[in-house]
N, C-alpha and C positions, 0 to 999 in steps of 0.2 A: 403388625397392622390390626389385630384384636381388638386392639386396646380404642383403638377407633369407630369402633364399629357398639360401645359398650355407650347407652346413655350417661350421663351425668347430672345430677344436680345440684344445682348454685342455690346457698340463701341467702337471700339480698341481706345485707348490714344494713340495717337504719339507726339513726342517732336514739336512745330514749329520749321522749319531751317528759319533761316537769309537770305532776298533777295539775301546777296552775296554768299551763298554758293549754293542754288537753279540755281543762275545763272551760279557759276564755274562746278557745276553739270551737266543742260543740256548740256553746253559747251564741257565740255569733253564726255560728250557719242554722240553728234552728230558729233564732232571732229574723233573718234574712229570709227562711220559709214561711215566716208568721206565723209560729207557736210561740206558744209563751215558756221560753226558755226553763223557768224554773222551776216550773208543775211538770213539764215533761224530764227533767233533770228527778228532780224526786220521786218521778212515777218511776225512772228505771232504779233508783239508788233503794228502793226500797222493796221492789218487786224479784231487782233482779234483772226483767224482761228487758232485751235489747230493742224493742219493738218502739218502745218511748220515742227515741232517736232514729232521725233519718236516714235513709239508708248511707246516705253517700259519708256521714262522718262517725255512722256506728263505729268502722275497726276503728276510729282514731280515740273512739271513747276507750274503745276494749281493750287497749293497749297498756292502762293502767287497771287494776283490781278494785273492786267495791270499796273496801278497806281502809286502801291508801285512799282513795279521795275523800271518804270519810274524816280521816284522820287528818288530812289536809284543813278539809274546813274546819273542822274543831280548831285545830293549830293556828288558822288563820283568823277566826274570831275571838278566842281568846287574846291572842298576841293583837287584835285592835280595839280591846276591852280595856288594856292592862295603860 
């Protein structure tokens, strides 16, 4: 009976999303609060500071790294350059 009496914890499994979808994500919810999606998108990707974004879809942003999204959009504008 010890062994029930001992907490445990669970950590949720969530699926990873796709830098493109994270980013059409916060888009649309900070789009929907009426800031201007892409100044506040820049203010965090360049600062760092998670304060840019709202509260309610910061972790959703946080879930991918500065880097990768970086890397994304470079990726994704060149490949509609070419």
């Amino acid at each position: 009976m010890s062994g029930m009496q001992e907490t445990r914890l669970f950590e949720a499994v969530s699926q990873p999303q796709s830098v493109g979808t994270v980013l059409r994500t916060v888009f649309l919810a900070l789009e929907e609060k009426g800031y201007d999606p892409v100044s506040q998108m820049v203010g965090y990707l360049l600062s760092g500071d998670p304060t840019y974004i709202t509260r309610d879809v910061r972790s959703i942003l946080r879930t991918v790294e500065r880097d990768e999204i970086l890397e994304e959009l470079i990726r994704s504008y060149l490949t509609a350059q070419a």
